[in-house]
ChimeraX commands (.cxc) that place a marker at each C-alpha (Angstrom):
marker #1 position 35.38,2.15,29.86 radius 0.5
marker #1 position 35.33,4.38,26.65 radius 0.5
marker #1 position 35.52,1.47,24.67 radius 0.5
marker #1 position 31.87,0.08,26.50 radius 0.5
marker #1 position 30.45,3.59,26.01 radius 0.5
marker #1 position 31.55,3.30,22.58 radius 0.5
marker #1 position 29.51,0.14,21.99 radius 0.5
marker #1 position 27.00,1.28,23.88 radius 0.5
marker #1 position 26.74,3.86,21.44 radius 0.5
marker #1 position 26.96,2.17,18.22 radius 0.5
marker #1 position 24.16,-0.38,19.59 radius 0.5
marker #1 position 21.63,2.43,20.35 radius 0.5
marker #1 position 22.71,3.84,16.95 radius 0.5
marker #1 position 21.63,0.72,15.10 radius 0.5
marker #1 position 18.97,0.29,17.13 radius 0.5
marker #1 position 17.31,3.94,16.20 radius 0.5
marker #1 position 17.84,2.95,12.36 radius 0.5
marker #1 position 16.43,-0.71,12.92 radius 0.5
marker #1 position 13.61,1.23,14.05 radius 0.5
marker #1 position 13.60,4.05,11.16 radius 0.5
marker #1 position 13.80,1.63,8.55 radius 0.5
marker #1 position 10.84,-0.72,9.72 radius 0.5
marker #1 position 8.22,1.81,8.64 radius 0.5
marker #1 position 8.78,0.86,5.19 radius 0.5
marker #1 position 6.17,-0.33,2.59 radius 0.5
marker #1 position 6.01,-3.61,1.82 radius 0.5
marker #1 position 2.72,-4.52,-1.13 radius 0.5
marker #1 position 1.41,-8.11,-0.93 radius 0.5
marker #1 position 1.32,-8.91,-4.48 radius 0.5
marker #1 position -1.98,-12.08,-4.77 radius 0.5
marker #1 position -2.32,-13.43,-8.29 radius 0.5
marker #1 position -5.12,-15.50,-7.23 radius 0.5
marker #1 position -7.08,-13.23,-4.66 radius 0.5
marker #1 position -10.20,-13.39,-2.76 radius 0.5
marker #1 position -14.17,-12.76,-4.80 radius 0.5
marker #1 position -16.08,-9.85,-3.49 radius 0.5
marker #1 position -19.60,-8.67,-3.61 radius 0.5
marker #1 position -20.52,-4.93,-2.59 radius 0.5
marker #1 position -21.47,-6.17,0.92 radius 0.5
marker #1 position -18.13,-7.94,1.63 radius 0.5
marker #1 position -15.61,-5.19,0.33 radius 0.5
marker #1 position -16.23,-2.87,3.27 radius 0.5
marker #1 position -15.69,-5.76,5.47 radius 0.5
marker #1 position -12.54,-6.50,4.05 radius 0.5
marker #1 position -11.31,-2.65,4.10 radius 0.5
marker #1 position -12.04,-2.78,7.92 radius 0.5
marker #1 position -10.18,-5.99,8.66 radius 0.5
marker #1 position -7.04,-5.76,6.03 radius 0.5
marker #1 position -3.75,-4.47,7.86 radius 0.5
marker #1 position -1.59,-1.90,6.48 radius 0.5
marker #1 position 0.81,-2.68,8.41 radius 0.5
marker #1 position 4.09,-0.83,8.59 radius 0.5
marker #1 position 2.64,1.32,5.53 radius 0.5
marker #1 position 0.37,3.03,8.29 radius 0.5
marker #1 position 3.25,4.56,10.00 radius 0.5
marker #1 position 4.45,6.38,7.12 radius 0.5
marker #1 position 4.31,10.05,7.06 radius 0.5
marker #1 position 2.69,12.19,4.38 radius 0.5
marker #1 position 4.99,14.13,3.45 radius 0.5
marker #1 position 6.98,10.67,2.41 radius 0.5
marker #1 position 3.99,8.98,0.64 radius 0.5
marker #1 position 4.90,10.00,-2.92 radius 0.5
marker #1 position 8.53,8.74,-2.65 radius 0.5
marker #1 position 6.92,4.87,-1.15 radius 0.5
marker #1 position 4.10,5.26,-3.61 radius 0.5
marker #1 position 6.75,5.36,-6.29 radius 0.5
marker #1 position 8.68,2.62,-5.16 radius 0.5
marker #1 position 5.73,0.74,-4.29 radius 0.5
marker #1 position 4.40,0.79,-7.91 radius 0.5
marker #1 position 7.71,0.14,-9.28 radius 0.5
marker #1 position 7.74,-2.97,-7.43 radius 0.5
marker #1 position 4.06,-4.04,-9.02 radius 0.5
marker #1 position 5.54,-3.52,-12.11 radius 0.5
marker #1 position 7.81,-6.55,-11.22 radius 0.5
marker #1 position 4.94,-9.01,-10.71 radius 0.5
marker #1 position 4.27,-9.32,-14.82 radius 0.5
marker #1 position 2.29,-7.47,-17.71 radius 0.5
marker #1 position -0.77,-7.70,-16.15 radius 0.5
marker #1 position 0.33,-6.02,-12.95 radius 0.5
marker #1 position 2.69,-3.21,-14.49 radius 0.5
marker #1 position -0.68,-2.23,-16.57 radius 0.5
marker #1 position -2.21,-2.05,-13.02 radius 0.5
marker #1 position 1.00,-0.27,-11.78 radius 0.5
marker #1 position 0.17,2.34,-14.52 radius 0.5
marker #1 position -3.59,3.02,-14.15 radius 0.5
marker #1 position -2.50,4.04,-10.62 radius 0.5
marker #1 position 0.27,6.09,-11.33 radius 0.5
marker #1 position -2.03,7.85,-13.67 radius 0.5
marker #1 position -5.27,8.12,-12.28 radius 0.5
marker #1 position -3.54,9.06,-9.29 radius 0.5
marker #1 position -0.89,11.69,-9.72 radius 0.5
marker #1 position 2.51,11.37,-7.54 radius 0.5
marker #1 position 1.58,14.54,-4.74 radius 0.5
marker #1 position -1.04,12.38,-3.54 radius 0.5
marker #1 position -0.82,10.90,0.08 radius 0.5
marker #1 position -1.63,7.46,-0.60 radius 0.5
marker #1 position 0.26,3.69,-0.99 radius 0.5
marker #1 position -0.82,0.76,-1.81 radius 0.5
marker #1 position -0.17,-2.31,0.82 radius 0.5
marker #1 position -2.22,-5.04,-0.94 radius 0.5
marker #1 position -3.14,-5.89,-4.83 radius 0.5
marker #1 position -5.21,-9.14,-5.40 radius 0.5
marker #1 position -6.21,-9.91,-9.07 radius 0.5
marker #1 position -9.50,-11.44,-8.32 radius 0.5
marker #1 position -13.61,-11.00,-9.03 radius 0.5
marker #1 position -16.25,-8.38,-7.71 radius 0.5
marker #1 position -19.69,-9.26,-8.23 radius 0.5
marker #1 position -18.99,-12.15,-11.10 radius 0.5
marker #1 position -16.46,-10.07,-12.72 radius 0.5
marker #1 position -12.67,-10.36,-13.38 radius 0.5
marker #1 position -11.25,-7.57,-11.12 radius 0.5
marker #1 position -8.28,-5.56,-9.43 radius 0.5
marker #1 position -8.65,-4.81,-5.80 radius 0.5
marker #1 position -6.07,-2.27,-4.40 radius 0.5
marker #1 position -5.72,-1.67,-0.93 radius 0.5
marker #1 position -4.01,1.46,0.16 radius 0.5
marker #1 position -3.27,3.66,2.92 radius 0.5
marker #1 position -3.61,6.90,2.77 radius 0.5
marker #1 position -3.50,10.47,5.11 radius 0.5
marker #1 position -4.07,13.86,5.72 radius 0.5
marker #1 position -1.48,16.44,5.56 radius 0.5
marker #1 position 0.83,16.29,8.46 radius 0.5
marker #1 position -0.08,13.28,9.75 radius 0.5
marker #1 position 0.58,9.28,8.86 radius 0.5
marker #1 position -1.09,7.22,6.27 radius 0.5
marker #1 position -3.49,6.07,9.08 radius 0.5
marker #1 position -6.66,5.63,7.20 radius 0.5
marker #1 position -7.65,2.43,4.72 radius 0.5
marker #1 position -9.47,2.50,0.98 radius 0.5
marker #1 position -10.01,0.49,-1.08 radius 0.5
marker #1 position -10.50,0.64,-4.90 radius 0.5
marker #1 position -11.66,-2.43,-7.27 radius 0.5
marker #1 position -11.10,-1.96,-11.18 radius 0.5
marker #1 position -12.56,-3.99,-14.20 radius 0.5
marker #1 position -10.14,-6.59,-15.45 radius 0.5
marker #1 position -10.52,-5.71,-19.13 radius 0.5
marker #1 position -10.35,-2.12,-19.14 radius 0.5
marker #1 position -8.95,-1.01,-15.55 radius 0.5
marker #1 position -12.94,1.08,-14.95 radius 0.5
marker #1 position -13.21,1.73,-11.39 radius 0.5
marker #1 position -16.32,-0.65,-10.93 radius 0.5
marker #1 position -15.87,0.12,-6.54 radius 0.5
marker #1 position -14.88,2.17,-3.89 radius 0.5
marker #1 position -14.65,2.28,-0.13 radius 0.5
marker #1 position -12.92,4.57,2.36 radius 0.5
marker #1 position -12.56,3.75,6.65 radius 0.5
marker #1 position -10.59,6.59,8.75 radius 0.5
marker link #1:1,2 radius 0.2
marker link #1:2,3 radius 0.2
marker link #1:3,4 radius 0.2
marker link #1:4,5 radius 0.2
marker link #1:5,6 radius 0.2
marker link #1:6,7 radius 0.2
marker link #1:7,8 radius 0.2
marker link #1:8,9 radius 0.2
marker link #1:9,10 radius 0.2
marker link #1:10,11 radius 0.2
marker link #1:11,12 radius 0.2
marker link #1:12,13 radius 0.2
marker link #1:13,14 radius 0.2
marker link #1:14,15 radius 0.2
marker link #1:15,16 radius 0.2
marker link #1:16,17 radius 0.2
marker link #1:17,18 radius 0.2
marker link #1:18,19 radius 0.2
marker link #1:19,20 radius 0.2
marker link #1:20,21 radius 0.2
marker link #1:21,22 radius 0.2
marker link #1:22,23 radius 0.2
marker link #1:23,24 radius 0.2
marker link #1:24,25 radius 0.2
marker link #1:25,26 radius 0.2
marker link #1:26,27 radius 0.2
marker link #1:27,28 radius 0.2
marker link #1:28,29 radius 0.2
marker link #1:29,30 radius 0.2
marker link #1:30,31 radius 0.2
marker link #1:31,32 radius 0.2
marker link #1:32,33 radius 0.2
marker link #1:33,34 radius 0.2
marker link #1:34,35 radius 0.2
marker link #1:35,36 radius 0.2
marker link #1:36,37 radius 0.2
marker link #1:37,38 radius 0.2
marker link #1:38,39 radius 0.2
marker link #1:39,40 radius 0.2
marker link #1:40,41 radius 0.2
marker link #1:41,42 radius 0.2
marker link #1:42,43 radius 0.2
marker link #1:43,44 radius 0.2
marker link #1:44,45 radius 0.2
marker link #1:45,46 radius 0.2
marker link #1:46,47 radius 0.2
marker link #1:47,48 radius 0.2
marker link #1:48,49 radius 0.2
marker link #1:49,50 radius 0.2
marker link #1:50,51 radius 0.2
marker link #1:51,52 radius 0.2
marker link #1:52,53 radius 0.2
marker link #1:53,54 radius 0.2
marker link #1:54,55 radius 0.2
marker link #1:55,56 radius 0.2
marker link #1:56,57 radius 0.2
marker link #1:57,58 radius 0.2
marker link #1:58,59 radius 0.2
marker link #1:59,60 radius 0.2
marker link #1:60,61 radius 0.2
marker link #1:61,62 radius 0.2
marker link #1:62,63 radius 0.2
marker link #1:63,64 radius 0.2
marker link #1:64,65 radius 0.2
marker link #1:65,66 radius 0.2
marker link #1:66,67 radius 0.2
marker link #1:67,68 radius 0.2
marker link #1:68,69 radius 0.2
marker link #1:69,70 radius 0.2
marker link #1:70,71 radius 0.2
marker link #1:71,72 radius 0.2
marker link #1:72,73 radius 0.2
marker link #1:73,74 radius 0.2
marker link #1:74,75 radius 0.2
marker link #1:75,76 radius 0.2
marker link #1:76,77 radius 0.2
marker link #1:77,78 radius 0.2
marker link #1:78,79 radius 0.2
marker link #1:79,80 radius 0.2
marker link #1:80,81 radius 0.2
marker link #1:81,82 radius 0.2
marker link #1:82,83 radius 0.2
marker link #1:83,84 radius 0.2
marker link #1:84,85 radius 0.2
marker link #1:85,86 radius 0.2
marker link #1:86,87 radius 0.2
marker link #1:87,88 radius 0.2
marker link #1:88,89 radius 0.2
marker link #1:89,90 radius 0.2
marker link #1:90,91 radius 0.2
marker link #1:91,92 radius 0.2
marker link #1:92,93 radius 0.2
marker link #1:93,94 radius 0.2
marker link #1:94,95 radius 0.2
marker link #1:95,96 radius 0.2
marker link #1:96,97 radius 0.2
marker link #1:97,98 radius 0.2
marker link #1:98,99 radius 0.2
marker link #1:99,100 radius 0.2
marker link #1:100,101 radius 0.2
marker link #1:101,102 radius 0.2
marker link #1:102,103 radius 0.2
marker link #1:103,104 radius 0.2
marker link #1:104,105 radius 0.2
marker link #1:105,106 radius 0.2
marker link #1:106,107 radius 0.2
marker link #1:107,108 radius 0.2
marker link #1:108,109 radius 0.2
marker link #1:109,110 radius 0.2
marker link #1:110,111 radius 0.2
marker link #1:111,112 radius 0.2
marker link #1:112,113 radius 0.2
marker link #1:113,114 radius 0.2
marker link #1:114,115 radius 0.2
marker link #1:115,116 radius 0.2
marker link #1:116,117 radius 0.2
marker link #1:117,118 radius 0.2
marker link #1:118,119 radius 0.2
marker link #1:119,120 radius 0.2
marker link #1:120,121 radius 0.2
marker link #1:121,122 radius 0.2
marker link #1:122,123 radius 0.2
marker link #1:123,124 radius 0.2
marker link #1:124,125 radius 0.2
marker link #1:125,126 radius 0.2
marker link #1:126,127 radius 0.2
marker link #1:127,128 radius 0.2
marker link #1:128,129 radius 0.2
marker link #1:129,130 radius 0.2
marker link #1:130,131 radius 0.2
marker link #1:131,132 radius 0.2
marker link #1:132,133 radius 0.2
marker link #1:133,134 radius 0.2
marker link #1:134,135 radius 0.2
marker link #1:135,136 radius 0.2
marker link #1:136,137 radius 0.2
marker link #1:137,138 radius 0.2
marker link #1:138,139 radius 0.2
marker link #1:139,140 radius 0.2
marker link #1:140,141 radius 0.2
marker link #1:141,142 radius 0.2
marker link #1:142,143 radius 0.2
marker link #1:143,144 radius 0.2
marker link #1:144,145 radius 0.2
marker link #1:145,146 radius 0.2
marker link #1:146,147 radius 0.2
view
């Protein structure tokens, strides 16, 4: 009997941490994304999925944003260039991740377009924006925000 309960109890134990650990970021890395236009970047803000990124809290969004980055930095030159436009243009206390970098075009031109979640204080990164920046000098040529 002790020896069920004991099971019992290690199965609900890695059950809760199965659970904890899914809310983790994972960034879609696309070295040959989509094109976009002004009128189709909203579009694609409203219908992109964040995912388990979503359910992260704020208070842990600098920690995944770190990681996250570091993990951009993986996917070549190009990217960790990318990887460190963000992490400066957007210092570490702030409550966004990314979930999705594409290298692709906006309106005719080489571009970056970074989808991230991002939150208020107390609460989960919940909401979606998007950011596109200029190939050749990493500009911000876009931006679009959905709560």
């Amino acid at each position: 009997m002790l020896r069920r309960l004991a099971l019992l109890l290690l199965l609900i134990f890695v059950l809760a941490l199965t659970g904890a650990c899914a809310t983790r970021a994972h960034l879609q890395f696309i070295p040959e994304g989509g094109t976009y236009t002004a009128e189709s970047l909203p579009v694609a803000l409203e219908t992109s999925d964040a995912g388990p990124t979503a359910k992260i809290a704020t208070g842990d969004a600098s920690a995944v944003r770190q990681q996250v980055l570091a993990d951009l930095r993986t996917n070549g030159d190009e990217a960790g260039v990318l990887a460190d436009v963000l992490t400066a243009e957007f210092p570490p206390g702030v409550a966004a991740v990314p979930y999705t970098v594409e290298k692709g075009a906006y309106e005719g031109e080489p571009a970056w377009i970074v989808f991230e979640a991002w939150g208020e204080p107390g609460g989960a990164l919940s909401y979606r924006r998007i950011w596109v920046f200029a190939d050749a000098d990493k500009a911000v040529m876009a931006a679009h925000s959905v709560r």
